[in-house]
N, C-alpha and C positions, 0 to 999 in steps of 0.2 A: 255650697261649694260647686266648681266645678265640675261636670261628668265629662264625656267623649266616649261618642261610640262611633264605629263608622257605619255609611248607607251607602246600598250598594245601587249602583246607580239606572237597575232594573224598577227600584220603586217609583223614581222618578221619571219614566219615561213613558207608567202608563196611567199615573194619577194623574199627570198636568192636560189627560183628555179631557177631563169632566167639564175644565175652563175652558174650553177650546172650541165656539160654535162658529158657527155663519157669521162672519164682518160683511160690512160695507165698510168702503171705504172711499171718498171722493164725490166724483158725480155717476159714475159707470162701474166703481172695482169691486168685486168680490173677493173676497180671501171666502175659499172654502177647504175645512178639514176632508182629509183623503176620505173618510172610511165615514160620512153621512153622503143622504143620496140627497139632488138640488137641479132644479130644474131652471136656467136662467131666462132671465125675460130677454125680452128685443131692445138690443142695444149694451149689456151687461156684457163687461169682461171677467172674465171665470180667474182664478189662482187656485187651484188645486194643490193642498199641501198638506205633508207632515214633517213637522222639521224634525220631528225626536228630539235629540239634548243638541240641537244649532240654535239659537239666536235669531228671529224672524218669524213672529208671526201674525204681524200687523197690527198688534195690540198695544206694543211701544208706541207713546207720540212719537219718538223718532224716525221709525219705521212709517208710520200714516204721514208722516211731515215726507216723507220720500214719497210714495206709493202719489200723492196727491201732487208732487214737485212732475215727476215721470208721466203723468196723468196731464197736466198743464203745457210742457215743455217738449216732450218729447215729438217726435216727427217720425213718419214713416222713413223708412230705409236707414237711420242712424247706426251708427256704429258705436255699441255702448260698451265701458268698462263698468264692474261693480265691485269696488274695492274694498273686502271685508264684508263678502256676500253672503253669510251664515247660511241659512237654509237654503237661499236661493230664493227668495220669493220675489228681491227686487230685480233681479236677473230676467224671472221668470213671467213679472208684470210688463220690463221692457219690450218683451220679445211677442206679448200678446198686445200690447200696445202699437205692436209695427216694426219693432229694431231688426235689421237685418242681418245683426251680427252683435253677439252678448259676451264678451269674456267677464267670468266668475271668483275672483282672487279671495282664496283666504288660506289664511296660516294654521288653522285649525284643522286637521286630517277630520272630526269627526262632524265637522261643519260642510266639509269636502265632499263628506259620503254620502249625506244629509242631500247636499243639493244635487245631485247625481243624480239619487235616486231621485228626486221629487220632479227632475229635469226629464228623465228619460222615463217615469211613469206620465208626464204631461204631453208626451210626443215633442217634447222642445231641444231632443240631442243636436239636430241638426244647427240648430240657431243657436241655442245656450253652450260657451264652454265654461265649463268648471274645472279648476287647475288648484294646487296649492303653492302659492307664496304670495309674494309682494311687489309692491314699486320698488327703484324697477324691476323691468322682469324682459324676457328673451321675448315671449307673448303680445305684450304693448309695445309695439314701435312708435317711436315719436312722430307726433302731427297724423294719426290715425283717427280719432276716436273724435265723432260728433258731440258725446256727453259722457260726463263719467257723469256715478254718485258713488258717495262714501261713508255710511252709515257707523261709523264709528268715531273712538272720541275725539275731542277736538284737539287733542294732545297730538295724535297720530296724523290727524290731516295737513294740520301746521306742520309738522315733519314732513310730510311725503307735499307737499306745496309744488315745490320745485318740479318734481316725474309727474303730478298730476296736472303741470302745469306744460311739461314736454309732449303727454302724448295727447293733450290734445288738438285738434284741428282747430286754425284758426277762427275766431267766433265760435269753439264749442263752449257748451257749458256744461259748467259742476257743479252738482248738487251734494252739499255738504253737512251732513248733521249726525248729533250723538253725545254733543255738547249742551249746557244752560245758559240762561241768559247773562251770566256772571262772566261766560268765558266768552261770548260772541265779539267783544271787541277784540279783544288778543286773536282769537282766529282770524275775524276780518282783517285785519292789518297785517297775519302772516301771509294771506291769501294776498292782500294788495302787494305787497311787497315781490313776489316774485311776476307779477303783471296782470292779477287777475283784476276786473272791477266787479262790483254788485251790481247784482240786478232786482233782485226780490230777497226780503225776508219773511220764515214762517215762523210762529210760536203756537205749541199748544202747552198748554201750565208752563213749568220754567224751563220745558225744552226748546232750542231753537236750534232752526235750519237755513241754511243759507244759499240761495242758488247766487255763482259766479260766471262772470263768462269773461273767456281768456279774448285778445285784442284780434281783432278783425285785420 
C-alpha cells in the first residue's frame, strides 16, 4: 500500500553535496562546487557554485549542451539574456566568457536567490543581473541582446519564440535547450516560424539543443 510522509526540504539541500564535484566541461569550463578548494591551470574558466534546491549544475546534458554552446558562440562584449537561469551558472559562464552585460530571468523566487547569491559571492554583481520573471519583461528591450539561451523545456521556448525573437539584435543567436530528440522538430519549426534559422544542432543521449540565429 501506499505511504506519504513529507521531507523537509533541509535534507535535500545538504545530501545532494556528496554528488556534487569538480566538472569539466567543454574545452576550457570548469564547474566548481563553492565550498572545495581548486586551483585552475593557464587558460581554464572557473564557475564557482552552489545552487542549493535551483536547477543548474552542469551535470544535466542540457546544461553542458549550453555551457559548450556559450563556450563556442559567444563573443566578448555581448549582450546576453538567460531565460530560466536557475542557479545562475549559465549567466555566470557568459559573463566569465567575456559578456558585457547578463540579464538572469526566472520565475522561481528560490532560483532567484540561488543565483544572487552564487553572482555576488563570484564578484559578478556588476555584469550579472538576476531578476524574477519572464518574456516579456520591462528588462529586455527589443533588438538589445547579442545572444539569449534558454535552458528550459521546449514547450516554453516555443511559447516565448516570438519575445525571444523581439529582443534580439539582428544576427543574434539563441541557444535553445531542455527538450529530446522527439520534440526537436516541433521546436525547430516554432523557432522558424517566427524568423529564426538554424544554425548548429547538439545531442547528448536523447537531449538536444539547438542554436538559432535571428535574420541579419
Amino acid at each position: 500500500e501506499l505511504s506519504v510522509r513529507e521531507i523537509e526540504d533541509a535534507d535535500w539541500e545538504t545530501a545532494w553535496k556528496s554528488h556534487f564535484s569538480l566538472l569539466r566541461v567543454g574545452d576550457n569550463l570548469v564547474i566548481m562546487p563553492s565550498w572545495i578548494d581548486y586551483e585552475p591551470a593557464d587558460g581554464e574558466v572557473v564557475i564557482e557554485l552552489d545552487p542549493g534546491m535551483a536547477f543548474g549544475t552542469g551535470y544535466h546534458p542540457t546544461t553542458r549542451i549550453c555551457l559548450e554552446a556559450l563556450e563556442k558562440h559567444l563573443k566578448p562584449g555581448m549582450a546576453v539574456l538567460d531565460l530560466g537561469a536557475g542557479s545562475g551558472i549559465l549567466s555566470m559562464a557568459a559573463s566569465r566568457l567575456g559578456a558585457s552585460s547578463v540579464l538572469a530571468l526566472d520565475v522561481d523566487p528560490i532560483a532567484v536567490k540561488a543565483a544572487r547569491r552564487n553572482i555576488r559571492a563570484a564578484g559578478l554583481k556588476g555584469t550579472v543581473r538576476p531578476a524574477r520573471g519572464t518574456l516579456p519583461n520591462q528588462l529586455a528591450a527589443q533588438d538589445h541582446f547579442d545572444l539569449a539561451v534558454s535552458n528550459i523545456s521546449s514547450k516554453i521556448v516555443g511559447e516565448k519564440a516570438p519575445h525571444l525573437y523581439d529582443i534580439l539584435k539582428p544576427g543574434g543567436l539563441l541557444v535553445a535547450a531542455g527538450g529530446v530528440d522527439t520534440q526537436q522538430s516541433e521546436l525547430e519549426a516554432a523557432l522558424k516560424a517566427v524568423g529564426f534559422s538554424h544554425l548548429d544542432t547538439a545531442q547528448v543521449d536523447e537531449w538536444v539543443g539547438l542554436v538559432m540565429s535571428k535574420a541579419g
